[in-house]
Structures are given as C-alpha cells and as structure tokens.
ROBA-412934 format. One line per 8 residues: number of its first residue (from 1); for each residue x, y, z of C-alpha. Coordinates in Angstrom, 1 decimal, always signed. Layout:
ROBA-412934
NUM> X Y Z | ...
//
This chain:
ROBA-412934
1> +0.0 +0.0 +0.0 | +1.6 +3.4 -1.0 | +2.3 +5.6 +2.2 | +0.5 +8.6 +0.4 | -3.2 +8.1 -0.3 | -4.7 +9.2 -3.5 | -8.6 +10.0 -2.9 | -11.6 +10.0 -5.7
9> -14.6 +11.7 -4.3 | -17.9 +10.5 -4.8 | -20.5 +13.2 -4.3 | -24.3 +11.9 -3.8 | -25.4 +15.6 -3.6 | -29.6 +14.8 -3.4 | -28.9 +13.0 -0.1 | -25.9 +14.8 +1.5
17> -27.7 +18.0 +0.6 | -31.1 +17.1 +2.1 | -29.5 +15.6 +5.4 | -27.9 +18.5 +6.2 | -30.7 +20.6 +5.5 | -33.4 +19.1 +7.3 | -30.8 +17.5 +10.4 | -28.4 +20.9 +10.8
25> -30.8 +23.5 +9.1 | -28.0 +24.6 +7.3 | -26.8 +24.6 +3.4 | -24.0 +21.6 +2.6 | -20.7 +23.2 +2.0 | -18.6 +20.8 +0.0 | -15.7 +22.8 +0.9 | -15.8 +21.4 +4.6
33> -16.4 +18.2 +3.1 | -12.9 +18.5 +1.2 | -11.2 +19.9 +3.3 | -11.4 +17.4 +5.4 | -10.1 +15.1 +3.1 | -7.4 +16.8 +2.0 | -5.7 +16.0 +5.8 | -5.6 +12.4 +4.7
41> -4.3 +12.4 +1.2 | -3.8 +14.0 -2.3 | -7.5 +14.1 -3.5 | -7.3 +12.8 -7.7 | -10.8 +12.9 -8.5 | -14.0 +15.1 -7.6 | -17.4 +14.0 -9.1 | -20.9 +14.7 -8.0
49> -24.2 +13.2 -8.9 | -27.2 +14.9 -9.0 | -30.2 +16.4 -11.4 | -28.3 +20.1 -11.5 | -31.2 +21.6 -13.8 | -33.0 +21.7 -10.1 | -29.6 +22.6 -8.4 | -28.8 +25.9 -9.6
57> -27.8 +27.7 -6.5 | -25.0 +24.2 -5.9 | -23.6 +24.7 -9.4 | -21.4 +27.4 -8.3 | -20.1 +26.1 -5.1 | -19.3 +22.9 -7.4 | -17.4 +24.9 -9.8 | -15.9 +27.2 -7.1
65> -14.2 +23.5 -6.0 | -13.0 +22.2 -9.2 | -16.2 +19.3 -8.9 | -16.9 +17.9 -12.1 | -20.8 +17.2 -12.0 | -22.2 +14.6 -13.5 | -25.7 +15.2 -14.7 | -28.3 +12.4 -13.8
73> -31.5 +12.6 -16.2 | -34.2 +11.1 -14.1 | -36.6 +8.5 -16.0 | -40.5 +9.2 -16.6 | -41.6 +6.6 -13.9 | -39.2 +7.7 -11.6 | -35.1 +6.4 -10.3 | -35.0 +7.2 -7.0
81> -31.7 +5.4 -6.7 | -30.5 +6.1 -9.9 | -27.9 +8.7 -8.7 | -26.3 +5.3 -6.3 | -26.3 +3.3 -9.2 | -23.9 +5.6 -11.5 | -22.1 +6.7 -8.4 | -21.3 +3.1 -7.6
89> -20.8 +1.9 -11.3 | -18.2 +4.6 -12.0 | -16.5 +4.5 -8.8 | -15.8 +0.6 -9.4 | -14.9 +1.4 -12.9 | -12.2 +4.1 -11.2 | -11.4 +1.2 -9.1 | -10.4 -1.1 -11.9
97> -9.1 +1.1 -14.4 | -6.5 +3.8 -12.0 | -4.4 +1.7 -9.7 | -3.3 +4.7 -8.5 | -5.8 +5.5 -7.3 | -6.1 +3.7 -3.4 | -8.6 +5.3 -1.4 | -12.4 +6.4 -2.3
105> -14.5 +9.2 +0.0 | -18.3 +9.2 -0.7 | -20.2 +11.9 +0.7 | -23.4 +10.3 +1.3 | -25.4 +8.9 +4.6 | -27.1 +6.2 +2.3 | -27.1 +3.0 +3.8 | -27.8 +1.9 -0.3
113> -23.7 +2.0 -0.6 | -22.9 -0.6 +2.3 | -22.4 -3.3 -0.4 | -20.1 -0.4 -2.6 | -18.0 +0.2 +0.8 | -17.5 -3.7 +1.2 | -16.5 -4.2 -2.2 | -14.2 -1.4 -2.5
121> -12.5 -2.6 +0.9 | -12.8 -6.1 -0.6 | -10.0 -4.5 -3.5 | -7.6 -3.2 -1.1 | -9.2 +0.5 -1.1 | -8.9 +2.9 +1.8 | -12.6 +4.2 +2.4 | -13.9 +7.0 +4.2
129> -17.1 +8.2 +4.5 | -18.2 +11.8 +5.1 | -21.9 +12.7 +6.4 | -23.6 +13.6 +9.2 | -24.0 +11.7 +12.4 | -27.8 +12.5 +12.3 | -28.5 +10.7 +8.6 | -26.1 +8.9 +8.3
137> -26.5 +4.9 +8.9 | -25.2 +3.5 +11.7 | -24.2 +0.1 +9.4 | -22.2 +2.7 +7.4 | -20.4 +4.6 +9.8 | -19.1 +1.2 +11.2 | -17.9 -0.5 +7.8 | -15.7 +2.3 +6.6
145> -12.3 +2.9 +7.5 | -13.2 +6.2 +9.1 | -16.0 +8.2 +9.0 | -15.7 +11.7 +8.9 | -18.9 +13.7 +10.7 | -20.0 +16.6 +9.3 | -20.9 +18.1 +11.9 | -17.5 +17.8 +13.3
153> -16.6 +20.3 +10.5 | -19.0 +23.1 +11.8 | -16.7 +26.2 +13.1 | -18.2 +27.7 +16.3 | -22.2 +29.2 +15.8 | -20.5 +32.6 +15.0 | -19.4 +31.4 +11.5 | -21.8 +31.6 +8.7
161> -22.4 +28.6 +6.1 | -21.4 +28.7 +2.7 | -25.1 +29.1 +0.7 | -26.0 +30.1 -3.1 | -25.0 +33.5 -3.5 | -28.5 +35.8 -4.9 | -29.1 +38.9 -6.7 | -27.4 +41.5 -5.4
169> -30.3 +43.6 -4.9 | -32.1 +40.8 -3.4 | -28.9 +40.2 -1.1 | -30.2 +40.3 +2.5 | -28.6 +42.0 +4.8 | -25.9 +40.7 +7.8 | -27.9 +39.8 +10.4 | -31.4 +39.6 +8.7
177> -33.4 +36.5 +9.3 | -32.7 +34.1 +6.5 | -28.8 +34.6 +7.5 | -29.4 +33.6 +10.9 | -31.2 +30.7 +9.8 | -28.4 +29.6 +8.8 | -26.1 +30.1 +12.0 | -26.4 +27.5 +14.2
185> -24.2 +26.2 +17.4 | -22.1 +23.4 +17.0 | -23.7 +20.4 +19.0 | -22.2 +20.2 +22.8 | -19.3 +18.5 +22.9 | -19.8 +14.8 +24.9 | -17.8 +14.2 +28.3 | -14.6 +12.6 +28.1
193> -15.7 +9.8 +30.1 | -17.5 +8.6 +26.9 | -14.1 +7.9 +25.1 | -12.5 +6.1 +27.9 | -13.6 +2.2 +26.8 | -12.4 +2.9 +23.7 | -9.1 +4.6 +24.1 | -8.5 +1.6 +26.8
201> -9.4 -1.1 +24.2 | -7.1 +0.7 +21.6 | -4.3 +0.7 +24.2 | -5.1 -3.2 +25.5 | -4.8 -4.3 +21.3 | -1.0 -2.0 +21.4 | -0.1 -3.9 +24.7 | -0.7 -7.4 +23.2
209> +1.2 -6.4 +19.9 | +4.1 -5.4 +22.3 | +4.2 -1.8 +20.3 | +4.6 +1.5 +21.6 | +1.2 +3.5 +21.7 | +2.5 +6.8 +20.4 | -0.3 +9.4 +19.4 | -0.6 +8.5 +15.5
217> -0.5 +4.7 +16.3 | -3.1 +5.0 +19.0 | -5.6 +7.2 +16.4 | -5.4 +4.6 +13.9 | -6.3 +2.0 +16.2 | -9.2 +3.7 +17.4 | -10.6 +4.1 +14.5 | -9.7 +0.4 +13.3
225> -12.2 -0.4 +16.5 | -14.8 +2.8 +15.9 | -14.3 +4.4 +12.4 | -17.1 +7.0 +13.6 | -14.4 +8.3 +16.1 | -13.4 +11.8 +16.2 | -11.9 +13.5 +18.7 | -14.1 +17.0 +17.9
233> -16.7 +15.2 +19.1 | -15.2 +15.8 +22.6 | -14.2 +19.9 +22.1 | -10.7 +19.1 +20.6 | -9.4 +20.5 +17.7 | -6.7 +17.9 +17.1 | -5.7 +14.5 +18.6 | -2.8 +16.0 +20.7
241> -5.5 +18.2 +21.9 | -7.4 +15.5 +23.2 | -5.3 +13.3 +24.5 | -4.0 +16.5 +26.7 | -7.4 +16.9 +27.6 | -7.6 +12.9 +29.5 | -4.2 +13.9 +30.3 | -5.2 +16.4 +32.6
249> -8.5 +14.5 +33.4 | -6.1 +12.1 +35.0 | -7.8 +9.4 +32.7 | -4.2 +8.4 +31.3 | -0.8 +8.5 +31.7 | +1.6 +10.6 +29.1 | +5.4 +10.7 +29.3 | +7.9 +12.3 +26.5
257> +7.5 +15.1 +24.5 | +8.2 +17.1 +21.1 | +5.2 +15.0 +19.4 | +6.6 +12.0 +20.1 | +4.2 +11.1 +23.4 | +3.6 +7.8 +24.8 | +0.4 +6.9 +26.1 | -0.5 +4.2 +29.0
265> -3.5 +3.7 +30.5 | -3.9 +4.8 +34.4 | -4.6 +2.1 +36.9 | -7.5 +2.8 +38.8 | -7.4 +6.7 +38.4 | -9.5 +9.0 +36.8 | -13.0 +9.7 +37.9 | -15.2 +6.7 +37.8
273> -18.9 +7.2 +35.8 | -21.4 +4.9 +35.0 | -21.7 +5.0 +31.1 | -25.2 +3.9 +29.4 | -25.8 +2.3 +26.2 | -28.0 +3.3 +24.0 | -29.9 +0.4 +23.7 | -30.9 +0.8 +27.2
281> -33.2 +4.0 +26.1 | -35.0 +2.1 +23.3 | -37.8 +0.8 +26.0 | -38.4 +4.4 +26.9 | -38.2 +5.4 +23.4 | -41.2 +2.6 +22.9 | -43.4 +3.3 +25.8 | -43.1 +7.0 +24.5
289> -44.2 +6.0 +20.8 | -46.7 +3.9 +22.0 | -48.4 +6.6 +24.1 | -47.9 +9.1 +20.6 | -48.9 +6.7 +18.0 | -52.4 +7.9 +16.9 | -50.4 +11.6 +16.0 | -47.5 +9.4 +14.4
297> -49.6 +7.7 +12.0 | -51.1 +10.5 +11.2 | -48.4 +12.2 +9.5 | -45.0 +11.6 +11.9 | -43.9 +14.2 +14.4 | -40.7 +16.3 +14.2 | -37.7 +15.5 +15.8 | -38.2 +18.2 +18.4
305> -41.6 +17.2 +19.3 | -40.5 +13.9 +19.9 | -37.8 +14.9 +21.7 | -40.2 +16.9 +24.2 | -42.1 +13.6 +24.3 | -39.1 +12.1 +26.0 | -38.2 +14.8 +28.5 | -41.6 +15.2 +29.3
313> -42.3 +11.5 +29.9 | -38.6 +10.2 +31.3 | -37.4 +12.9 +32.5 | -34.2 +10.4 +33.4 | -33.0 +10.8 +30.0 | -29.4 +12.1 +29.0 | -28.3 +12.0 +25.5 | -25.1 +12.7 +27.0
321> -24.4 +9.7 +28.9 | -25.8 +7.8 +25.7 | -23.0 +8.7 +23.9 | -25.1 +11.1 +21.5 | -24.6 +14.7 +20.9 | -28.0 +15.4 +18.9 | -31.8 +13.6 +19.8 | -30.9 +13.3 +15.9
329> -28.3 +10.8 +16.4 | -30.3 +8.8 +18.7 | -33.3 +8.4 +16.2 | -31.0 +7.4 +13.7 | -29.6 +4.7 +15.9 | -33.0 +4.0 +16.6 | -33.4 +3.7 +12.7 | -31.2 +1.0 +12.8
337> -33.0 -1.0 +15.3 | -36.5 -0.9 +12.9 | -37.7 +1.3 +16.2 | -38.6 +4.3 +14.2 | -38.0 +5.5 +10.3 | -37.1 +8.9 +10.0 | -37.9 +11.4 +6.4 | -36.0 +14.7 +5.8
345> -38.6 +17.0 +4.7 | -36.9 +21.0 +3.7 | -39.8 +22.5 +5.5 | -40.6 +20.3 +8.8 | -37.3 +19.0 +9.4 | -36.7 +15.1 +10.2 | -40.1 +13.7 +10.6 | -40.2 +10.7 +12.4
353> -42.7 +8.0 +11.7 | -43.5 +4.2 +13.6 | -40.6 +1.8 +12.5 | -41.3 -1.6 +11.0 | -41.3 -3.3 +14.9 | -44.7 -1.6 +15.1 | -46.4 -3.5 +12.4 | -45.3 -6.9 +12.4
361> -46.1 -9.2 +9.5 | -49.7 -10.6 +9.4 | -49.4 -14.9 +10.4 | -49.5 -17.2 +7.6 | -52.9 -18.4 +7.0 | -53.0 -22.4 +8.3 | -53.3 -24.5 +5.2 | -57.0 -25.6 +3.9
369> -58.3 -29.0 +4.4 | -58.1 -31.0 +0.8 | -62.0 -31.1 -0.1 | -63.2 -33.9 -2.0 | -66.5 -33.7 -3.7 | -69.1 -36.0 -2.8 | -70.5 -36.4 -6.4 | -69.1 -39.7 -8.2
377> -67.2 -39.1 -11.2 | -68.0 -40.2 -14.4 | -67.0 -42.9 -16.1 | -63.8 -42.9 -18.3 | -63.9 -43.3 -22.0 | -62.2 -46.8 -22.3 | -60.0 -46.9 -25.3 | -59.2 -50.6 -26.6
385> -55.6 -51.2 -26.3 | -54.7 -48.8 -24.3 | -53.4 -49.5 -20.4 | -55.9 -48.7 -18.1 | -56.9 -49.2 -14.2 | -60.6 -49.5 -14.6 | -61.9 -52.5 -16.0 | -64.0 -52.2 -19.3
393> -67.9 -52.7 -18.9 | -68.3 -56.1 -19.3 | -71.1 -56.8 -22.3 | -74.3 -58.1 -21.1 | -74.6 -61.4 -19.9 | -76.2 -63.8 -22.8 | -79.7 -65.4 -21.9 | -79.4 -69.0 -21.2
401> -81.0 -71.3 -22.9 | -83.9 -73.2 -21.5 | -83.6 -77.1 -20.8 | -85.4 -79.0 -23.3 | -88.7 -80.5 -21.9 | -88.9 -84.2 -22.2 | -91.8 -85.3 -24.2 | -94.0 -88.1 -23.8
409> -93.1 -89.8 -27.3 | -89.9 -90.5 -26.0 | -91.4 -93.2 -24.0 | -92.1 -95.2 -26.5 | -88.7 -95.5 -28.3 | -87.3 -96.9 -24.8 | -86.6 -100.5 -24.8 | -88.8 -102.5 -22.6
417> -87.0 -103.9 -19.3 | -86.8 -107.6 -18.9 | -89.0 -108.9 -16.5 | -87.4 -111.5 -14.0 | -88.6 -115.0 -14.4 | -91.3 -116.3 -11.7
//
C-alpha cells in the first residue's frame, strides 16, 4: 500500500444536501467536506451526482471546487436510486481502471452504498465516509475505514455557512433573518468519560502487539475499533488536543514530548462514571411511541416534538451519557434497530414516523383442508388397447338357454326292461 493516499470523491449531492438541511438546518458546504479530506491524502478525482437543472444555486459552489458534476437525467416513472447506481458503477470502474488511485471518500449517509463500501474494501481500497452523524446509517459509519462527521466540520455558531450567493439587490442583509437561519451552534461537545472504553481497548490491542502506543498509532487504532471516532466530538481540535485533555483528566498516563508522546492507561485513576448504552433507552423510546402513535400515524412528528415527548415523559434521560450529541443521532440509531423511520422533509425537518417493529407481518394463514366432492365421477372413456386401471364394462350377460322339456313320445322309443322270471 503506497504511504501517500490518493482520494476519488464521490458526491451523492440529493442526499448529503437534504440531510444536512433538514438535520443541521443549514446549506451543505462541500468545501468542509474537502477539506477534510485533503488531511488524509492528495485528492485525484471530484465527481458529484445529481439532477443540476433543479440545483442551480449548488452549481457554483461545485465549480468554485474544481467538482466535475455529472448530470443524472431522471426517468418518466421515476429512479429514486439512480444517482447510487452511477455513483457506484463509475467508482468501481475508477477502481479497476486507476491503480493509482487507493482510497475512495463518498459523501453520502445512504445506507444503499454498504455493499459499494465492502466491495471497494474487498479491492484493497482505503474508504472514508463523510456525512452527518444524524442521517447517516449507523451500518455505514461502522464498515468504513473512518468516518468523517459533518458536523464535526461546523466552526463555532459565529461562523456563517457557505449558501448560493443571490441577486445582489435581493442580497439580504448581515444579520437579517434568512442569514441567521443559517447560523447554528455546534452540538455540545460529549464528556470525556465517553471515550475512555475505547481509548483503553485501543491501548489493550497496542499492549498485546508489544508496540509502543504513540499518538498517531493509538488514532489509527481507534478508528480500526470505531471508524465514527473523532476527537471534535469531545471539544478538541486535534488529537494531541485531546489526549492532553484525559491527560489532565487524569484518565491516562503521558510521558515524552516534542510530538513524540507515549500513552498508557492509568490504573484505577481518573474519575469513575457509570456510562449507558443506548440500547438501554430504546424501551423508553417505545413506551413514548406507544403513548404518541395515533399523532405518528397520522403524518410523523418532528424530531423536536419527539424529543419533548421524552423529557416530558422520562425525565431520566441524557443524551449525553448515551454517547449522542444530537436527539438526531439517537433516532437514527433507533433507525437501525426498525424502532422508528425517519424522512427529511426541507420545511418540517426530520419527521419521524412508527418503524417496522410496530407492524409486524400478518401470520401465515393455516393451510385448507383438501375437499373432495361428494358427487361420483364419471365414467372414463375406455380406449381398446390402451393400459388402463378400470376394468372395461363387461357386455351383457347372454340369456341362457332353456332345458329341453322331455316329451311323452320318448317313452315309446325306450326298450322294454326284462321282466325276472317267476
């Protein structure tokens, strides 16, 4: 494998544009998204699927970013996944054809490219994966090689989003309320407690492998056990940032210096806390549809109504010791588990709606009784020569004949008997 990556990118703009919107309330920048990237590698290749006709305002950002788009024409009846299927056809093609080319980004939260991520990995191919935590699958997020959050690429709720620039005379002021719309504060940053089973499995697998655990190693061995790690999620803006942070914690142990920092895990020190997983709010997630459902099947609820549901109801639960920044996260975990099904919609936001656990399949009817009419069937055409397991209609039985009577002439043509002498 060459020490440098080189990076395609594989833009599915419909859903990375749509999640971000109805999740973040905020326009996708694919200059965050690249960005990104270029931290872990020379990036070859930009491409970006979607129907641009409807995507004017994105065309320029795309071109501001050297993004070659590739138009998708959509069929009369309709291809809702026709944007995955060239995105996945060309990026195996790219695959095949550039051997340089060893790693492939696609900026998507589509669960559809689980089997593209497997078979890419399957080649020898570095993946990432860069969406937000709130859309994106859960499957995905864990079958990558690291997954890049996109909210982890949010500057502080000061900065504002890159969105489609209009008219000038139309331009709305700084401060007006379409440009706060677009502000938003970056989600709370989780307790370090949270990352503590993880950095201590990362340094158990270094211990057994009798290698140093120096910062870079340690990284890539977190996310070889959690590619949805990232130490933003936790307030730092690097990973020597947050290992100073359990540093001073006193969750670890850190010795040396100049970069070149060895890790060990502390013995019984640090503060002790009681972590939850998130499985364990799924019953209370239930009992809180349950009570909801005739307004869910109505036409779903929004993310923050549900989320009021839940305080309101169990007032015990905290996102935060879930290991979830955003209610968003947690519903799409809960996605995963068939609990709920969540919908972007641009004007309501995520809409949540019943997952398939609340309407099991109907039972298999029990199999019908063979009925056998009572009626006798008719008779079957017997064909001479033919095998056959009837017997042929015998013919009628022939009238006997009668005995002939004796008549009294025949008397007399009998020999007389001799008579014994006296």
């Amino acid at each position: 494998m060459q020490d440098r990556l080189n990076i395609a990118v594989f833009v599915d703009y419909d859903n990375i544009e749509i999640g971000v919107k109805s999740t973040l309330r905020r326009e996708f920048d694919v200059a965050l998204a690249l960005g990104a990237l270029k931290e872990r590698g020379d990036i070859v290749a930009k491409f970006a699927y979607a129907n641009w006709g409807r995507q004017e305002g994105a065309t320029r950002q795309m071109a501001e970013n050297a993004v070659q788009m590739v138009q998708r024409i959509p069929s009369p009846r309709g291809d809702k996944n026709g944007a995955d299927i060239n995105l996945a056809l060309d990026s195996l093609e790219m695959a095949f054809t550039h051997a340089h080319v060893n790693a492939f980004a696609i900026i998507s939260g589509d669960s559809d490219f689980i089997p593209l991520v497997n078979k890419l990995k399957e080649y020898g191919k570095t993946v990432f994966v860069v969406g937000g935590k709130a859309f994106t699958s859960t499957i995905l997020q864990q079958n990558c090689h690291e997954f890049v959050s996109y909210e982890s690429l949010l500057e502080d709720g000061d900065r504002i989003v890159a969105t489609p620039m209009p008219d000038r005379r139309e331009r709305p002021e700084r401060g007006d309320r379409k440009d706060k719309k677009d502000r938003g504060p970056r989600p709370a940053p989780l307790e370090l407690s949270q990352a503590m089973p993880l950095v201590e499995r990362a340094l158990q697998v270094l211990e057994r492998r009798a290698v140093q655990p120096q910062l870079g190693l340690l990284k890539s061995t977190m996310l070889q056990l959690d590619p949805a790690f990232s130490e933003r999620a936790y307030g730092a803006g690097s990973f020597s940032d947050f290992v100073e942070k359990l540093k001073k914690a006193e969750f670890i142990n850190v010795s040396g210096s100049g970069g070149r920092y060895i890790i060990e895990r502390r013995g019984g020190g640090g503060p002790e806390k009681t972590q939850a997983r998130p499985e364990e709010a799924l019953p209370s997630l239930r009992d809180v549809l349950e009570t909801h459902r005739m307004e869910l099947e109505e036409g779903g609820a929004t993310a923050e109504e549900l989320e009021q549901w839940m305080q309101a109801e169990h007032p015990n639960f905290n996102l935060s010791r879930l290991g979830f920044q955003q209610f968003s996260e947690f519903l799409n975990y809960a996605q995963d588990k068939t609990v709920v099904r969540t919908e972007p919609d641009e004007e309501r936001g995520l809409v949540v709606h019943l997952g398939a656990e609340f309407y099991p399949p109907a039972l298999p009817e029990p199999p019908a009784e063979p009925h056998f009419d009572e009626e006798e069937d008719e008779p079957q055409p017997i064909v001479e020569g033919q095998p056959t397991i009837f017997e042929p209609n015998p013919p009628p039985p022939k009238p006997k004949k009668a005995a002939p009577r004796k008549r009294a002439s025949q008397g007399a043509n009998r020999r007389p008997r001799k008579r014994k002498p006296e």
